[in-house]
Every structure is written in structure tokens, then in C-alpha cells.
C-alpha positions in Angstrom: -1.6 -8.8 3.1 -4.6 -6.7 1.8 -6.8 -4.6 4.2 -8.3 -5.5 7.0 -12.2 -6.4 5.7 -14.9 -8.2 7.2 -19.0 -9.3 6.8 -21.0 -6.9 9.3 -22.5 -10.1 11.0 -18.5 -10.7 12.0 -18.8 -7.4 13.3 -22.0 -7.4 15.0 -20.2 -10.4 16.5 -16.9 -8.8 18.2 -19.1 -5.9 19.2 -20.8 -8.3 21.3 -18.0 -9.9 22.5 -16.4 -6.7 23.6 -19.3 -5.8 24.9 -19.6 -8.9 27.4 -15.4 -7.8 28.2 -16.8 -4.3 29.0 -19.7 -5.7 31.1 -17.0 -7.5 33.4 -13.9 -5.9 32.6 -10.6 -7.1 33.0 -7.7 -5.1 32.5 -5.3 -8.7 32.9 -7.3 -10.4 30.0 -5.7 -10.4 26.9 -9.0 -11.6 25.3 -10.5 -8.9 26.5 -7.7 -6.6 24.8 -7.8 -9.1 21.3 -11.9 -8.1 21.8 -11.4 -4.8 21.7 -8.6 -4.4 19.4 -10.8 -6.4 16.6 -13.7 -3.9 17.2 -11.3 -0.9 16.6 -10.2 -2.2 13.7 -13.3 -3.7 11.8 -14.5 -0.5 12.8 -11.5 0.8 10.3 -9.6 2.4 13.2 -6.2 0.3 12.9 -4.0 3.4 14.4 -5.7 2.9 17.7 -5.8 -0.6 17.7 -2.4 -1.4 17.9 -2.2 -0.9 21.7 -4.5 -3.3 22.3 -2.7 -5.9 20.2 0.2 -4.9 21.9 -1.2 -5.5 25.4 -2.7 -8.7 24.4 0.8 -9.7 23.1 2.5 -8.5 26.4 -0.1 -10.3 28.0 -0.1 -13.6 27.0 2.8 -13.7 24.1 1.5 -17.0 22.4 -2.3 -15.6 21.6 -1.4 -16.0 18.0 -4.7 -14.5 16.8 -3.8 -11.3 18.1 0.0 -10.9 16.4 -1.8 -12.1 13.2 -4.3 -9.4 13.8 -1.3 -6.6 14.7 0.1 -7.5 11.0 -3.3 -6.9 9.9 -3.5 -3.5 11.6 0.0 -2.3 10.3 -0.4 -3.3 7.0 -3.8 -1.5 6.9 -1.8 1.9 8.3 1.3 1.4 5.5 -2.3 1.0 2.5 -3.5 4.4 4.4 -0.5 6.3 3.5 
């Protein structure tokens, strides 16, 4: 699995998504955690967007989007090194 990359109109997208999850936040919401975790790492910041994968996963276990995303984000880390 290559690195993570991704058109900035995809981008401009989960900013505004996470925004809207930021405008009514939800700390229960693992949307709101695959939201963020996406923006963190389109933005190229896979370290600290694990956490967030990891509490969507916690959260609701089957979100499959966000353990696909979680490979993504450790694969991008092992590239780093």
C-alpha cells in the first residue's frame, strides 16, 4: 500500500466535513473521529491520526472505512522511516 494521496477538492471535502463534526461535536461519533482522522492525514500528519482511527474503531468496530484508513496511516509512518 503506497502513501496515503489525495486530489485537494477530496480535501477541501473532509475539511468541511470535519468542520460540520466540530460545529456540533460529538465525542461518541465515530464519524466524527473517521472525519477527523482523514483531515489529519490528507493533511500528511498520519502519526497523529491514528488515535482517531483507533477511537472510531473502539467505537463502532465494523466502520470498515476507518480500519482501511488506519492501514493507510501505518503504512504511510513505516514509508517515513
Amino acid at each position: 500500500m503506497g502513501p496515503f494521496r489525495c486530489p485537494r477538492n477530496i480535501i477541501r471535502s473532509w475539511l468541511r466535513a470535519l468542520a460540520a463534526t466540530l460545529s456540533n461535536p460529538n465525542p461518541d461519533s465515530a464519524e466524527a473521529h473517521n472525519n477527523l482522522e482523514l483531515a489529519l492525514l490528507a493533511s500528511g500528519k498520519a502519526w497523529e491520526s491514528i488515535p482517531e482511527f483507533e477511537a472510531a474503531l473502539r467505537l463502532k468496530p465494523v466502520l470498515q472505512v476507518a480500519s482501511e484508513n488506519l492501514r493507510r496511516a501505518q503504512a504511510q509512518l513505516s514509508l517515513d522511516r
